[in-house]
N, C-alpha and C positions, 0 to 999 in steps of 0.2 A: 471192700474198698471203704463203705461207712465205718470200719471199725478202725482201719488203718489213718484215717483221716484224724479222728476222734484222738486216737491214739498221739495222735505228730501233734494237736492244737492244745490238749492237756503240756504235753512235754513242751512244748513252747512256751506256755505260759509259766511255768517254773524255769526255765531258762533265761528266758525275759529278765528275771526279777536275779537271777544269779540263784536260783535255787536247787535241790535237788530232794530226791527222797531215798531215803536209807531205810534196810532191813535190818534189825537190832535182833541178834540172836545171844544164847548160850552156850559156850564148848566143854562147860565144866570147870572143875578147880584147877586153879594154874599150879603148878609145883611151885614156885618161887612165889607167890603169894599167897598161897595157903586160902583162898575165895575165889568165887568164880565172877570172869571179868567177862563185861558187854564189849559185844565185838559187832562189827557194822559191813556192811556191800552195799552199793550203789543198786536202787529196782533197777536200772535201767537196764542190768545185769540178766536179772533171774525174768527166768520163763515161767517157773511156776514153780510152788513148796507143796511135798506130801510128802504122808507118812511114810517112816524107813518102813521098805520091804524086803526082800530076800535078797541076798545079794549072790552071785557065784566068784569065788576067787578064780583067778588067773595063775598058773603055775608062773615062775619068774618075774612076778608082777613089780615095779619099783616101790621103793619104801614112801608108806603111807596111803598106798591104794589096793583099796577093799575086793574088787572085784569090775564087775557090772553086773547091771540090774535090767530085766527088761520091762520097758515102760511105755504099754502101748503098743510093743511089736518093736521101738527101738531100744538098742543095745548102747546103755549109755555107762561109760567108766564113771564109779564113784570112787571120790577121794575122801579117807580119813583127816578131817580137819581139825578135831582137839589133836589127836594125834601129832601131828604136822607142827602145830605151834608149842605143843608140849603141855596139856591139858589133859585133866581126867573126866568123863563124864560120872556124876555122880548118880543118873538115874537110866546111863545109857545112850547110845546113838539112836533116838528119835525119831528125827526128820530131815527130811531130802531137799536141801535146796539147788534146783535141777538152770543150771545158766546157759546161758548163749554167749558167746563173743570172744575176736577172732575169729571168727567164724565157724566154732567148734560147743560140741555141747556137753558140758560133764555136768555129775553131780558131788554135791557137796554132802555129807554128813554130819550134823550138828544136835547136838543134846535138845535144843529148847528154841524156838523161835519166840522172841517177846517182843516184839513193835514194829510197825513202819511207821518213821517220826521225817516230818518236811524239816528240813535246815536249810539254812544259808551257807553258801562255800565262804565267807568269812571267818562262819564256825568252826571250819575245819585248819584242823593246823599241823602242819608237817612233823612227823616224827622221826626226819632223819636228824642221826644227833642223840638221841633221847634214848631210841632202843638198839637194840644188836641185830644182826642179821635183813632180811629183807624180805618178809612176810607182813610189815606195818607198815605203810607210807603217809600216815597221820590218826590224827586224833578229833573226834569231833564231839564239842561242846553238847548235848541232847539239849540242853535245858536254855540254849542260849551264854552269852556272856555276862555269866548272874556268879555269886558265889556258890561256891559247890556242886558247882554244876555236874549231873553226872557226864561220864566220860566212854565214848566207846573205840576203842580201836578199830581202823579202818584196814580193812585186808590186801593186799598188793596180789592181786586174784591172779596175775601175769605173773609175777614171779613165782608165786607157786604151781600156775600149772604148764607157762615155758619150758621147765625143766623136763616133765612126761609126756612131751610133744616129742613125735624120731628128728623133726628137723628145726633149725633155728631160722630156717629165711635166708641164712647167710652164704652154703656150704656151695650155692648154685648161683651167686653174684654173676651176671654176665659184665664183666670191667671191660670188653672189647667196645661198647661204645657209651654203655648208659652216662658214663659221667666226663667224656672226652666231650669238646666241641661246644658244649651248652659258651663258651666264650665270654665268662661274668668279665666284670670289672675285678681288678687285682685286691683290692678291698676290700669287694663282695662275700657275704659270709650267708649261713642258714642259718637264723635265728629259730631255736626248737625248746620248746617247751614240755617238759613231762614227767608227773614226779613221782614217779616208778623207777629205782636207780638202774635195776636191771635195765628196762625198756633205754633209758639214756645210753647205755653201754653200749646197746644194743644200733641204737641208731646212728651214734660217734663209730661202730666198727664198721656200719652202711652203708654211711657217708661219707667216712675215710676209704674204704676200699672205691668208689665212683669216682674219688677224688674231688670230692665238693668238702669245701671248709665249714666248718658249724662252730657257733656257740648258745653252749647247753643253759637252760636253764628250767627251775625247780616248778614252778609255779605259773599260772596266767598272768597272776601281778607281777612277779619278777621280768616275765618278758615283755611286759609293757613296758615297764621301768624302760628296762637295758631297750627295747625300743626307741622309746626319748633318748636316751645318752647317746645313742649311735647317730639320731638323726642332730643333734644337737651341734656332736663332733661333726656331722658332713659338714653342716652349713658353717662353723666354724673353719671350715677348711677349704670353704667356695667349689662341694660337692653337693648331689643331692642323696636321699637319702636311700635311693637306688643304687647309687653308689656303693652304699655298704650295708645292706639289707635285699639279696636277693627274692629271698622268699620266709615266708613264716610258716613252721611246721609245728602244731600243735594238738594235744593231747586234749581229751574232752575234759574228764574227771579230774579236777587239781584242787588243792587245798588254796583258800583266798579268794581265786578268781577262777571259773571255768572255762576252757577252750572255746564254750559258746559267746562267753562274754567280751572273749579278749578279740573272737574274732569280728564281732559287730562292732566295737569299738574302733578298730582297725578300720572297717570297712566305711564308718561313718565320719571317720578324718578325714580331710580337706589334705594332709600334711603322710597321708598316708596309705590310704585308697586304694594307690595304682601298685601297692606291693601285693602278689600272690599268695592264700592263705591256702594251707595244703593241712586238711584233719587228720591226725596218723592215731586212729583210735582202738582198741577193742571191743567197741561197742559194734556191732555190727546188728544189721536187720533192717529193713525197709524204713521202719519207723523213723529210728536213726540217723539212715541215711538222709531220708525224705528233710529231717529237722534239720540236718548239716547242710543241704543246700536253702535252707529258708535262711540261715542268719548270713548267706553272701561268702561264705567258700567257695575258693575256687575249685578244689576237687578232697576226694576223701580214697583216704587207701588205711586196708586194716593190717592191724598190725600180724607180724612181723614179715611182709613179705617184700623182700629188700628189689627185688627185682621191679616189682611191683611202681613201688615207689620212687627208684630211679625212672623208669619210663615217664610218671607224673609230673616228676620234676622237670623232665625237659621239656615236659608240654605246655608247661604253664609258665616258667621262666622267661623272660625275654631275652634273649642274646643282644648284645653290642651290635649296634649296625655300623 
């Protein structure tokens, strides 16, 4: 209990401040850039890093995954991560970076682990736009906003391992009543923040199947933003801004501003307050959890369990009386 305590007041105090801590590893030389590029995950992530050990392959195993390894007595699936993004190791797969969240635990295999550097989510800046596909969902400055700063690609750890999950969350939607009756106002939308493109799809096909209307957005700052502009437009319209903001559904880990930040801000308006903020995160663990109730969420559901989530929402929404 001391340690889980320990654990939740360190993570507060970098969430506090908008911060976070990144593992800076190596996957080797990129084909298309001929040098090998620094690549980054959130600790909040990883259970713990050892050396690669033996791995057994899996007969029909899907592309990119090595095997499992047992570790400790557990049977944990490693995935080829230079592989995956298209990277050679130059000296070899390494080391095991072994994660938790969504509640599942795989390992990663990486050529070289080289840092754990504190940043600010400022630092980080989205790299939809910039690269192809959706294995990057930003960039983050190491050195700060200085010239030349070095640069690491952040990993969209959900879109790579949603895909070798058997189910999406989706396939068991119960639509007989989770999104029937909650009775919003006809204006009412879900303001959802997450900047995972996959996870956004993911949550637009979630909440389109319940029937609850949403507007996505990228970032913590972007849905602040769009926050204001909605309540701006209520009061403009002699609404309030329950009116058109049911609830706030937000992602922990964002480039600019984090889920933790946006949702204390939230909670600390006068103008805002009385709106439900619902964590829709991958970060799962007590620790986690423990922190998500300290900045004033109203509840937390991990991702992708759509059923899950419909039930939350109706518990924490307030219907029209």
């Amino acid at each position: 209990m001391d340690d889980l305590q320990n654990d939740v007041d360190e993570r507060s105090h970098l969430t506090e401040s908008n911060k976070f801590e990144m593992l800076v590893f190596r996957l080797g030389q990129a084909a298309d850039a001929g040098h090998s590029e620094l690549y980054g995950m959130n600790v909040f992530k990883i259970r713990e890093i050892v050396r690669m050990s033996p791995v057994t392959a899996i007969a029909d195993s899907l592309p990119h995954m090595l095997g499992v390894v047992n570790l400790r007595g557990e049977m944990i699936p490693v995935i080829d991560l230079p592989s995956l993004v298209g990277c050679i190791p130059e000296t070899g797969l390494n080391t095991l970076i072994v994660t938790e969240f969504a509640r599942s635990t795989q390992a990663f295999a990486v050529e070289e682990v080289e840092d754990i550097v504190r940043l600010e989510w400022s630092d980080v800046l989205s790299a939809e736009g910039c690269v192809a596909g959706t294995s990057i969902t930003s960039f983050a400055r190491l050195d700060g906003n200085v010239p030349h700063t070095r640069l690491a690609q952040v990993l969209d750890v959900e879109a790579i391992v949603c895909p070798m999950a058997p189910d999406d969350g989706l396939s068991d939607v119960d639509t007989g009543h989770l999104g029937i009756g909650l009775n919003l106002h006809p204006d009412a939308v879900i303001l959802a923040a997450d900047d995972s493109l996959l996870a956004r799809r993911l949550i637009e096909q979630a909440l389109e199947t319940l029937g609850i209307p949403v507007v996505m957005t990228k970032t913590g700052k972007e849905a602040w933003e769009r926050l204001n502009a909605l309540a701006d437009a209520a009061e403009a319209e002699g609404q309030t801004v329950r009116d058109k903001v049911a609830l706030v559904l937000s992602d922990l880990e964002m480039p600019e501003m984090d889920g933790f930040t946006l949702t204390r801000l939230i909670k600390k308006s006068q103008r805002f307050n009385a709106i439900p903020v619902v964590i829709h995160s991958s970060l799962s663990g007590a620790a986690n959890e423990e922190l998500v109730k300290r900045t004033g969420a109203d509840a937390y559901v991990a991702k992708f369990a759509a059923n899950e989530l419909g039930a939350t929402i109706r518990t924490v929404v307030r219907p029209l009386s």
